[in-house]
C-alpha atoms as an extended CHARMM CRD file, in Angstrom:
* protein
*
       129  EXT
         1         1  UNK       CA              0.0000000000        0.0000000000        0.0000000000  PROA      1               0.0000000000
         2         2  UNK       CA              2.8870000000        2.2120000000        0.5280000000  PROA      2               0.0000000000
         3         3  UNK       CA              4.5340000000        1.7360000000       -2.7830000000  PROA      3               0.0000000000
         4         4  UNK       CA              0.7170000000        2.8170000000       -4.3930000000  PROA      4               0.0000000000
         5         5  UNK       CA              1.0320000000        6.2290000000       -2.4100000000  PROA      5               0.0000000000
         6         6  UNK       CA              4.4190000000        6.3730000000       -3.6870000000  PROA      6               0.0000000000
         7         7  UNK       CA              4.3770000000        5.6270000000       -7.0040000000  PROA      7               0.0000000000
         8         8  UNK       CA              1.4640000000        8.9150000000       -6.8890000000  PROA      8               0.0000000000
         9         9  UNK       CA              3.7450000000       11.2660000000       -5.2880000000  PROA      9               0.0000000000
        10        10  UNK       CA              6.5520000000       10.4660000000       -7.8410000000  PROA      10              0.0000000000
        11        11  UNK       CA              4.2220000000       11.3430000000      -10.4590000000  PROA      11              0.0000000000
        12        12  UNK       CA              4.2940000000       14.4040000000      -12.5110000000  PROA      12              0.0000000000
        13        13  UNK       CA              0.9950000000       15.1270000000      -13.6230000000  PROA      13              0.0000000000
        14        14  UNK       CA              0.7880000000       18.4290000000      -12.1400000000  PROA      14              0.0000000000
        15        15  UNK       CA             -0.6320000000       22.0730000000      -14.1180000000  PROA      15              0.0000000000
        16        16  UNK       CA              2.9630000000       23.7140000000      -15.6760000000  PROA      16              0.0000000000
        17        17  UNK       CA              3.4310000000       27.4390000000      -16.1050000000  PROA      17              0.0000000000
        18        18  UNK       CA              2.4630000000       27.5610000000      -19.4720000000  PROA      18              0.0000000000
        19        19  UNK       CA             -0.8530000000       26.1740000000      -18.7570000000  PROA      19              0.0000000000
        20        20  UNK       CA             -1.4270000000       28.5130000000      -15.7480000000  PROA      20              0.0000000000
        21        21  UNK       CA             -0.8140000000       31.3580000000      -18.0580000000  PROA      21              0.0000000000
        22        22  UNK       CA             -2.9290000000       30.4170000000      -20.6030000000  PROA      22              0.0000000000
        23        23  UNK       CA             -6.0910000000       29.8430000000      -18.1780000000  PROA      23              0.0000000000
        24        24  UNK       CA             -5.3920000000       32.7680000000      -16.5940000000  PROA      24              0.0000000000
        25        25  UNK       CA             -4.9700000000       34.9060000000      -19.9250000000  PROA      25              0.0000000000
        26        26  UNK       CA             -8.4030000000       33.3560000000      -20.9150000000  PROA      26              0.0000000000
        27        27  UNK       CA            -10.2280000000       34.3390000000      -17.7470000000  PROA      27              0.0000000000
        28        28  UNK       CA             -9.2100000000       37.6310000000      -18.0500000000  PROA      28              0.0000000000
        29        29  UNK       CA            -11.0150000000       37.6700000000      -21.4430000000  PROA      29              0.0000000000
        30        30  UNK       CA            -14.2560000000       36.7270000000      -20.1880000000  PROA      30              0.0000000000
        31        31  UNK       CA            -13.8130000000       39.1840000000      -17.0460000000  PROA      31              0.0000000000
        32        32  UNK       CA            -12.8420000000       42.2220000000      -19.4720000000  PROA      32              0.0000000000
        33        33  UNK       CA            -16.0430000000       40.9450000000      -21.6460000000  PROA      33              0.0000000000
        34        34  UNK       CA            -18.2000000000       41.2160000000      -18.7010000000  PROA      34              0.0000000000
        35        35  UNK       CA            -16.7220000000       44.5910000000      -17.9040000000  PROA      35              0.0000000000
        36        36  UNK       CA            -17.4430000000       46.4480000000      -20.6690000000  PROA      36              0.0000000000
        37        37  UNK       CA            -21.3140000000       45.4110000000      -20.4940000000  PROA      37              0.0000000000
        38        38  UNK       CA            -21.3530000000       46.2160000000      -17.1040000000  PROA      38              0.0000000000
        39        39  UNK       CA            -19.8320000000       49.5270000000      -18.3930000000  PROA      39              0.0000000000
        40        40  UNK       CA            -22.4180000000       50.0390000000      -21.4170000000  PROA      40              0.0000000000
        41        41  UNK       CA            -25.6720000000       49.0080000000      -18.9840000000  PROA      41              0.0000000000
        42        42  UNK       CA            -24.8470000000       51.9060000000      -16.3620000000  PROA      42              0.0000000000
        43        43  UNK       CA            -24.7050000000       54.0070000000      -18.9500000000  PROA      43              0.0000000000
        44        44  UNK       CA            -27.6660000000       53.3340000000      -20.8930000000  PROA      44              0.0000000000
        45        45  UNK       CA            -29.0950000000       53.5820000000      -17.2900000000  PROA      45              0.0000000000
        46        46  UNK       CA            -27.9030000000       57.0420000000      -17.1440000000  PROA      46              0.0000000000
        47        47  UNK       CA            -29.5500000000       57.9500000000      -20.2100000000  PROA      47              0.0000000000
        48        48  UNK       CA            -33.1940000000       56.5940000000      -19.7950000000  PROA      48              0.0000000000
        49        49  UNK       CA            -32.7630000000       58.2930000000      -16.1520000000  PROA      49              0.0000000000
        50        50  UNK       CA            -31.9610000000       61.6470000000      -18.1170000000  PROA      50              0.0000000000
        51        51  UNK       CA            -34.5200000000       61.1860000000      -20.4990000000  PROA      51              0.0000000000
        52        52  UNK       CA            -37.6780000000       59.8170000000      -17.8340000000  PROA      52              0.0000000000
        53        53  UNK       CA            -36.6070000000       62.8980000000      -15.6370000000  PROA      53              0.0000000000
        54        54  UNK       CA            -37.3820000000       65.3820000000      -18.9920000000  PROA      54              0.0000000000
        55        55  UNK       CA            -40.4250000000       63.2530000000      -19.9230000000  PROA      55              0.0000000000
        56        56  UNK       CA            -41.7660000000       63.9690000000      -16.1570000000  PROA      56              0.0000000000
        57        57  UNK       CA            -40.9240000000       68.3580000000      -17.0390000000  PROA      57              0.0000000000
        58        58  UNK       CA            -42.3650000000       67.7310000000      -20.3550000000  PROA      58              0.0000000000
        59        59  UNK       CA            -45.9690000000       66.5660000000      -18.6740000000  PROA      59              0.0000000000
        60        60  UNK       CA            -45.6950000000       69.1320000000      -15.3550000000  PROA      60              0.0000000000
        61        61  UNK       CA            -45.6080000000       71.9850000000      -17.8480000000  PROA      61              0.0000000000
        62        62  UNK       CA            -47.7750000000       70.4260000000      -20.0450000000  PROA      62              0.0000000000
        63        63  UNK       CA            -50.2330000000       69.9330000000      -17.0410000000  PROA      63              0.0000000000
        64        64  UNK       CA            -49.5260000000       73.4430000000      -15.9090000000  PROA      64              0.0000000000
        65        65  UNK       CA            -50.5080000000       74.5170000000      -19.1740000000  PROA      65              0.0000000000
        66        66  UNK       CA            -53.6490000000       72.8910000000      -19.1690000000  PROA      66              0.0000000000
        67        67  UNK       CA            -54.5240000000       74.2820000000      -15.9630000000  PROA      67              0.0000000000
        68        68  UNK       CA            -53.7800000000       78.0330000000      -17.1140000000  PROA      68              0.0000000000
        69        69  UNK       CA            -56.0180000000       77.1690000000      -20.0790000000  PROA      69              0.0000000000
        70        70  UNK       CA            -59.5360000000       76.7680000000      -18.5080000000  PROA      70              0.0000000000
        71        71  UNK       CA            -59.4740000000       79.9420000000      -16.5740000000  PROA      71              0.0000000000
        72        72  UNK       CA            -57.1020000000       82.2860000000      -18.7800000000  PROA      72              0.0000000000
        73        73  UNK       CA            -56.1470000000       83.5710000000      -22.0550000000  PROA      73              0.0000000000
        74        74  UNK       CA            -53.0520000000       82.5190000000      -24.1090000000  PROA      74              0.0000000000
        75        75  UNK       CA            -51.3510000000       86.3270000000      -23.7750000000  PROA      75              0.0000000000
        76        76  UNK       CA            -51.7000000000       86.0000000000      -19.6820000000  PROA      76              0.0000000000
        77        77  UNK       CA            -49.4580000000       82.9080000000      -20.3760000000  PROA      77              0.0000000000
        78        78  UNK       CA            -45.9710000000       83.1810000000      -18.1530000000  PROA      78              0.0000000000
        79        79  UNK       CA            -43.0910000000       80.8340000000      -19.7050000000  PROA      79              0.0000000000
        80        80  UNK       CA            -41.6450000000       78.3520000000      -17.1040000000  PROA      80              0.0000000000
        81        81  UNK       CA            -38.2040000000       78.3640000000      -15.8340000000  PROA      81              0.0000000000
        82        82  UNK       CA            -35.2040000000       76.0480000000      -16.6490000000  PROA      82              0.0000000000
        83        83  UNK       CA            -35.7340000000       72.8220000000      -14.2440000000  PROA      83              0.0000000000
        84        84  UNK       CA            -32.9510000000       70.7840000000      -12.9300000000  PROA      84              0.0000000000
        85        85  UNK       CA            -30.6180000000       71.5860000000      -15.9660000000  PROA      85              0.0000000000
        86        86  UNK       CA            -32.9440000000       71.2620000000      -18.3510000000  PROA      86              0.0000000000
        87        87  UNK       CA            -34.4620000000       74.3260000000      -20.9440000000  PROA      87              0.0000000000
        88        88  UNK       CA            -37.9850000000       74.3700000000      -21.2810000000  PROA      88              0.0000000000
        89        89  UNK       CA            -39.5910000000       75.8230000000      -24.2270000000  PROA      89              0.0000000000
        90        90  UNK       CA            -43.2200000000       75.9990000000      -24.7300000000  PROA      90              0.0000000000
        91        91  UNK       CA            -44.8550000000       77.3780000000      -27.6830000000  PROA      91              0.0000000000
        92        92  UNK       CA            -48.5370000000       78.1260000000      -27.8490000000  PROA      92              0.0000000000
        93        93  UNK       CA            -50.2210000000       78.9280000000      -31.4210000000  PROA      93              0.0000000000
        94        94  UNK       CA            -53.5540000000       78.8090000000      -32.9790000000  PROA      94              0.0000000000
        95        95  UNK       CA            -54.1030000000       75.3400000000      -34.8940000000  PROA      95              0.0000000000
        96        96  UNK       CA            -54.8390000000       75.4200000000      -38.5220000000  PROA      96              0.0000000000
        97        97  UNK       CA            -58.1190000000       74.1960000000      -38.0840000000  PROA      97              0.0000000000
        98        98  UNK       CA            -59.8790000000       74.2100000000      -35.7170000000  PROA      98              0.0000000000
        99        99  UNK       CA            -60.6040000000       77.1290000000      -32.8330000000  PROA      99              0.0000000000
       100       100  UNK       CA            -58.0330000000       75.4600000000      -30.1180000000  PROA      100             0.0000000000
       101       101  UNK       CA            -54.3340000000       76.3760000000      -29.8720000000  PROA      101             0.0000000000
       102       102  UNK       CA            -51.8740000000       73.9320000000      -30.4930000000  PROA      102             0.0000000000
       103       103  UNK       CA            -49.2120000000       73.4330000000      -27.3710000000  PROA      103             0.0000000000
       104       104  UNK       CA            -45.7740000000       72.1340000000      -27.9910000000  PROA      104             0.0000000000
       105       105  UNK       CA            -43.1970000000       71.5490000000      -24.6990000000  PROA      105             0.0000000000
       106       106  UNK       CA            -39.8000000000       70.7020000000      -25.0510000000  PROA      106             0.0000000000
       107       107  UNK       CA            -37.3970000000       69.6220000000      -22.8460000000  PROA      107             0.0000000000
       108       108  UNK       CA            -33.3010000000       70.5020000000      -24.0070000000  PROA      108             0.0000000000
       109       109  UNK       CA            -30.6520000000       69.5920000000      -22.2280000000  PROA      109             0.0000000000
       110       110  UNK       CA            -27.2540000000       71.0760000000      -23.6720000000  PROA      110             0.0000000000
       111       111  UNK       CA            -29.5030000000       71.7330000000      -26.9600000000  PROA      111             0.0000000000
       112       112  UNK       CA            -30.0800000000       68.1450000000      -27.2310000000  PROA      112             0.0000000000
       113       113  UNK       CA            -33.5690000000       67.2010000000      -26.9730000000  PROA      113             0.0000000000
       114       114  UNK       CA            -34.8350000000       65.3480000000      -24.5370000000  PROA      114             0.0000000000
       115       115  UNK       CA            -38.9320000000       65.2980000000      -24.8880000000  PROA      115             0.0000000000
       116       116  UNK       CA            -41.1070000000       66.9310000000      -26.6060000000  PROA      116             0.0000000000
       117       117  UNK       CA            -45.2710000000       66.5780000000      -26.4770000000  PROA      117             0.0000000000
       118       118  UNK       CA            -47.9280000000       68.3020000000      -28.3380000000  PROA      118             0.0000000000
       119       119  UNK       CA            -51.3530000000       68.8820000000      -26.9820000000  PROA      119             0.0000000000
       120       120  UNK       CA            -54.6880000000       71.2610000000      -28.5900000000  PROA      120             0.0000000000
       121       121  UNK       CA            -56.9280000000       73.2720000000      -25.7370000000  PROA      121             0.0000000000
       122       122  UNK       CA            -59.2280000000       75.7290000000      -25.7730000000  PROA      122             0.0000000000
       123       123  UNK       CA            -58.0750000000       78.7260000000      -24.3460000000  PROA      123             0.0000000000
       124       124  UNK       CA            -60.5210000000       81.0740000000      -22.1150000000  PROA      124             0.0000000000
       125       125  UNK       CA            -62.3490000000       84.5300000000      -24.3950000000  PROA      125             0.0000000000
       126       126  UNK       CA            -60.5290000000       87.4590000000      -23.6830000000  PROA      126             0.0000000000
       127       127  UNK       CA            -63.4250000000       89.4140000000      -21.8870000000  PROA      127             0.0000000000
       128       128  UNK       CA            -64.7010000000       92.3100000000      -23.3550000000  PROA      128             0.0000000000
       129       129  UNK       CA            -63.6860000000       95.6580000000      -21.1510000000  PROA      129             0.0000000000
């Protein structure tokens, strides 16, 4: 029984450099591989963050011009401030056809656009003085 335990320490059937290298040159592959996607999902994440954040300014003003509509008139209109970084433009005109006025918000960031909606509403009469 001896000579068994032996004959398996005299053995050479151990991992050499070469082969060490080589496994570790290929983990390092799939770890730099898993890196970068890691790396490309946060910033996608960054992005849709940036772009839900504008989306949410883009329906406040839109809400707030909704709001302004049912009890005033388009020239009592006050444009909205720059939120959090981001420009907000708002244009009110009349549509084409129809008596309503078309409403477009949107939301820049740096000059790149970041939302935009479009709405119609009637606007209160200008009273007569």
């Amino acid at each position: 029984m001896l000579k068994k335990y032996k004959k398996q320490l005299k053995s050479e059937s151990g991992v050499t450099l070469v082969e060490l290298l080589a496994a570790i040159t290929i983990l390092s592959l799939f770890v730099t591989a898993f890196l970068a996607f890691f790396t490309q999902a946060a910033n996608t994440n960054n992005i849709t963050n940036e772009v839900n954040e504008a989306t949410f300014i883009a329906q406040e003003e839109m809400e707030r011009v909704t709001h302004h509509a049912t009890e005033n008139t388009v020239e009592s209109y006050v444009k909205p401030e720059n939120k959090n970084g981001f420009e907000i433009e708002t244009k009110i005109t009349p549509a084409e056809d129809s008596d309503l006025q078309k409403i477009v918000v949107t939301v820049l960031e740096g000059g790149k656009l970041r939302a935009k909606m479009e709405t119609r509403l009637p606007f209160a009469e200008e009273s007569p003085e």
